[in-house]
C-alpha positions in Angstrom: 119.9 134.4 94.7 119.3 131.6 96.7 115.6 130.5 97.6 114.9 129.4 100.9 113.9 126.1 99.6 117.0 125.6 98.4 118.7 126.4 101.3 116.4 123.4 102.7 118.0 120.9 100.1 121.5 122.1 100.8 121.2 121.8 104.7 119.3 118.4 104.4 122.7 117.5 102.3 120.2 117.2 98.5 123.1 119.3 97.3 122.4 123.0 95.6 123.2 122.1 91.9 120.1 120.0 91.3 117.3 121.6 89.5 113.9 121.6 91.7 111.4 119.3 91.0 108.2 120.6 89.0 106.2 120.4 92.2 108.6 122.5 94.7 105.8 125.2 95.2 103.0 123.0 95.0 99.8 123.5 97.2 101.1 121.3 100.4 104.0 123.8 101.2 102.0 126.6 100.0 98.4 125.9 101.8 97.9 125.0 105.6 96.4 121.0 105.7 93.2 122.0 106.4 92.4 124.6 103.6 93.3 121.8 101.3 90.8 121.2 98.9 89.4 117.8 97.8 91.0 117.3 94.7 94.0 118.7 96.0 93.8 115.8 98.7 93.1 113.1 96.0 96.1 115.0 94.1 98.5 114.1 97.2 97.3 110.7 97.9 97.5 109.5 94.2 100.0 111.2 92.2 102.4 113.4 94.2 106.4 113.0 95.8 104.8 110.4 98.3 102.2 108.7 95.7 103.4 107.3 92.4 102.7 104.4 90.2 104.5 101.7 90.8 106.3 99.3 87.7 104.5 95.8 87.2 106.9 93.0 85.7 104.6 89.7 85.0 107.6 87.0 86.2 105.4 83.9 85.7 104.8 85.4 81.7 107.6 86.0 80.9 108.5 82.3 81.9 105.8 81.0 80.0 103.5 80.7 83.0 100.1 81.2 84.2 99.5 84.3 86.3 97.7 84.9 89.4 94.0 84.6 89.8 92.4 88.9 89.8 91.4 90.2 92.7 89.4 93.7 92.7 92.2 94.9 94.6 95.8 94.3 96.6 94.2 92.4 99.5 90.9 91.4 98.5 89.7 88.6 96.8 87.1 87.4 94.1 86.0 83.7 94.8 86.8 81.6 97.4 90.2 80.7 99.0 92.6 78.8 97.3 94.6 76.4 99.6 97.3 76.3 97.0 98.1 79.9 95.7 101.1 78.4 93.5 98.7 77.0 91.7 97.4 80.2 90.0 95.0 80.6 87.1 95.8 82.6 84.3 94.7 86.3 84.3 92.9 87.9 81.6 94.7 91.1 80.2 97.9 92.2 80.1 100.5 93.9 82.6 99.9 97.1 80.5 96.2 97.2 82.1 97.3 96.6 85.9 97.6 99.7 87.8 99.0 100.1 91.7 100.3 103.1 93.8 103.0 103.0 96.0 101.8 105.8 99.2 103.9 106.5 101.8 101.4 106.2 104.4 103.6 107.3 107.5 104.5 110.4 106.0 102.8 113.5 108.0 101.7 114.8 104.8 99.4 111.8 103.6 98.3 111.4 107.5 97.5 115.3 107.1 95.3 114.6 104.2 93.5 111.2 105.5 93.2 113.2 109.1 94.7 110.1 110.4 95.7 110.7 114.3 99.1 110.4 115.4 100.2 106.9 116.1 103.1 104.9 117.5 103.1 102.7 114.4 103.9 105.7 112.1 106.5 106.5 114.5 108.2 103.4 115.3 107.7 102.2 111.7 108.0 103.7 107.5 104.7 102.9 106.1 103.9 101.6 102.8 100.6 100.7 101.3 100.2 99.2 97.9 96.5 100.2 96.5 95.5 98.9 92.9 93.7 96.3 90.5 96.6 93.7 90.7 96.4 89.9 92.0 96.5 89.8 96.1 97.1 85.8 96.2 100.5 86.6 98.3 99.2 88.9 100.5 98.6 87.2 103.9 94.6 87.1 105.1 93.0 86.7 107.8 91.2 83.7 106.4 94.1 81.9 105.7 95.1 78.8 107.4 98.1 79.7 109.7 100.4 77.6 107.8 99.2 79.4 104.4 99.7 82.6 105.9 102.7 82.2 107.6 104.4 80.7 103.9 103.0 83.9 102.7 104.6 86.0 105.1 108.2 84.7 104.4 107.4 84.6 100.7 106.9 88.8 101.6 109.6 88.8 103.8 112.0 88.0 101.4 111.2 89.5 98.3 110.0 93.3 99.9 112.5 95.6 101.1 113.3 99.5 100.9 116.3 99.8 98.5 118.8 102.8 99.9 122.3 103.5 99.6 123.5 101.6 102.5 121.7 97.7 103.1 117.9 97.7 102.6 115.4 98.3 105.3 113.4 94.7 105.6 109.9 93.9 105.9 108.4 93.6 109.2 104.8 93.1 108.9 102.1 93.5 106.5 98.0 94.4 107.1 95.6 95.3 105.2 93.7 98.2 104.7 89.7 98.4 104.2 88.7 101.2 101.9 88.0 104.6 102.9 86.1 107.6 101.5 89.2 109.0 100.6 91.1 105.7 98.9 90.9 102.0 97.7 91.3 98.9 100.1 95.2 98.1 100.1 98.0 96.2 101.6 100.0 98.0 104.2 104.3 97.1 104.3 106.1 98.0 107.4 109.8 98.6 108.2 111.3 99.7 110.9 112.7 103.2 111.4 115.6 102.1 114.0 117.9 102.3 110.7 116.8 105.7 109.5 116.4 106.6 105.9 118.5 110.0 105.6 119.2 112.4 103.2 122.1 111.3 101.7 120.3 108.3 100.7 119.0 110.7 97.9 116.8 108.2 96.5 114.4 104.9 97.8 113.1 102.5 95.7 110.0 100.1 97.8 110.5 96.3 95.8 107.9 93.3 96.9 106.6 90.5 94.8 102.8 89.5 94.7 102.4 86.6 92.8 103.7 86.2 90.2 104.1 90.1 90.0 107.3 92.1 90.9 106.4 95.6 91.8 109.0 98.4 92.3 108.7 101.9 93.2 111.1 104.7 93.1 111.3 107.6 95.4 113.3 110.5 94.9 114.1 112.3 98.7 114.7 115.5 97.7 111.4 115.7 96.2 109.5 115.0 99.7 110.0 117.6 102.2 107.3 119.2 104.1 107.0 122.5 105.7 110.8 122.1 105.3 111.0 118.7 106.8 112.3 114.9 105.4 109.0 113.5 105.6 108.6 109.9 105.6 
């Protein structure tokens, strides 16, 4: 018999001979937003079909290279500014201890869960934030000089994109994002939604380069509908 979920998948074009993912019945297609419970929240925005952990690939060690200098988190800083960021110190630890999530912030689910209000941003653009204990050194800041942070910006612009079937969605623009009650400070990627990510797409993967770091991300589509809904 076929479930209505499936039904979903076939219509959005997923196909019906895939088997559903563990967490087709979970609590955000089974509970309205607001009877949610915490942990169930922290649940959506950390380790769900719009948050994952991302891979970390240490470029600079694998060259024999310093790494970046540590920040507390993607976006912030420890010390002061460095007016030369290729110029990076090494990094105690290994790429085995540096954690970061990939969220799709645009999607209505996470915005359900954050409360966030409907905003042209998240409709004009696909939101991504990376969150985690990884060096921030080529992530644009406000107290960069405007050469520095432009450099930085086409350092991003080049090496982020949304890999899809068809050519990848580029980069746009970057902020960052001050922590909340509900989640780490974190650096926000957007790309524009005027070449859509559909469902024959089938799977995303979100690529960008911090430092000396490459960070990838896979997303698999059939995985993220909502109340029914592609929800990005």
């Amino acid at each position: 018999m076929m479930t209505r979920r499936r039904a979903v998948l076939m219509g959005l074009g997923f196909g019906g001979t895939t088997l559903l993912p563990a967490w087709a019945k979970d609590f955000w297609n089974e509970k309205k937003a607001a009877d949610w419970t915490d942990d169930e929240i922290q649940q959506l925005l950390n380790k769900s079909p719009w948050a994952k952990d991302a891979s970390i690939f240490d470029s600079a060690a694998h060259k024999g290279l310093s790494s970046a200098p540590r920040t507390a988190g993607m976006g912030r800083r420890s010390g002061g500014r460095t007016s030369n960021p290729g110029n990076a110190a090494p990094l105690p630890g290994s790429p085995a201890n540096w954690k970061a999530i990939v969220r799709w912030e645009s999607a209505l689910p996470v915005r359900e869960a954050v409360k966030a209000a409907r905003s042209k941003d998240a409709e004009e653009n696909y939101i991504l934030s990376i969150i985690g204990d990884i060096p921030g050194v080529g992530v644009p800041s406000d107290d960069d000089e405007p050469s520095e942070r432009k450099a930085k910006m086409d350092n991003l612009i080049e090496n982020t994109r949304i890999e899809r079937r068809d050519d990848p969605l580029e980069l746009q623009q970057v902020k960052l994002a001050p922590k909340t009650p509900l989640s780490q400070a974190g650096t926000l990627f957007y790309f524009s939604r005027v070449l859509p990510i559909m469902p024959e797409d089938k799977q995303v993967t979100f690529v960008t380069k911090v430092g000396p770091l490459e960070v990838k991300c896979k997303f698999t589509l059939r995985d993220m509908l909502y109340r029914g809904n592609l929800e990005l």
